[in-house]
N, C-alpha and C positions, 0 to 999 in steps of 0.2 A: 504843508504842501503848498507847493507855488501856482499860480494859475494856472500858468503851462501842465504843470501835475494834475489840475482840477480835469481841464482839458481832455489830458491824455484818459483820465480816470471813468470819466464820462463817457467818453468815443468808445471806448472797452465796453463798457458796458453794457450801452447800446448795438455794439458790433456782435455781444453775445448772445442779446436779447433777440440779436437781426432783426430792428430796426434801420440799422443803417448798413451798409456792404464795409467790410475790409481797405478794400481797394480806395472806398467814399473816403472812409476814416483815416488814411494811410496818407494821401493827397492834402484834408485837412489841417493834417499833422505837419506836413511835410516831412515825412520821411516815407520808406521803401515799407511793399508790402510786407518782404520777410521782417524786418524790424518791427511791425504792429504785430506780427504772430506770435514774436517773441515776446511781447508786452500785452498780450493778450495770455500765452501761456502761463508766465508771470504772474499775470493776477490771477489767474486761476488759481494758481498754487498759493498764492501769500496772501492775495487780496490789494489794498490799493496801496500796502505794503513793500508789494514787488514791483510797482510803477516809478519809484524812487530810489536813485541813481545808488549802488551800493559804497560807491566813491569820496559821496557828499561825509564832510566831513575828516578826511583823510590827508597826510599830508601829499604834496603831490611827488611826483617820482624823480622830478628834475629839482628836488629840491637841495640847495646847499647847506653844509655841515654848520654848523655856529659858528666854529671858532676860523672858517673860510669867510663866512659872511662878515661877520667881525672885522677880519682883517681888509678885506676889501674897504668897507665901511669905514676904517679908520685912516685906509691910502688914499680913500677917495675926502674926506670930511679929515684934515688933518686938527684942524680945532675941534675934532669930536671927543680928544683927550679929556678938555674942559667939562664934557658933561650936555651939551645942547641938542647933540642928534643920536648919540650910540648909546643903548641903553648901558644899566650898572653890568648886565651879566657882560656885554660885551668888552667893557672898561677890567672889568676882572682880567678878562679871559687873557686882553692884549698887557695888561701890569705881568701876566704868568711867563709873558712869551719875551 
């Protein structure tokens, strides 16, 4: 967990113990109230578990295909034929094509 995780994990905990207000925690945070209710419900249910992005790890949604990136890769870096910037799987992909 990253500091910011420690943070958030903390402020939770505190906000449940009420210790500290919602609203206190929420401003610390910088984010919205509903957003800490959310991550308070969260770790209610998972623990510090549910403080941690479900996303982490994941590839992203805008990502391109191989054999797109490849090609780009090899119009953009024409000497990537040679071996210096385009990995082996890309060198395959553009010898198939």
């Amino acid at each position: 967990m990253s500091g910011e995780g420690r943070d958030r994990a903390f402020l939770v905990r505190e906000a449940v113990a009420c210790r500290v207000g919602q609203r206190a925690a929420s401003e610390r945070l910088g984010i919205g109230v509903r957003q800490f209710k959310r991550l308070v419900r969260a770790w209610k249910q998972d623990g510090d578990a549910g403080l941690v992005s479900r996303q982490r790890g994941q590839p992203s949604n805008n990502r391109m295909k191989d054999d797109q990136r490849c090609r780009i890769a090899i119009s953009v870096f024409p000497s990537a034929k040679t071996g210096t910037v385009v990995s082996s799987a890309c060198r395959r992909s553009a010898a198939m094509t």
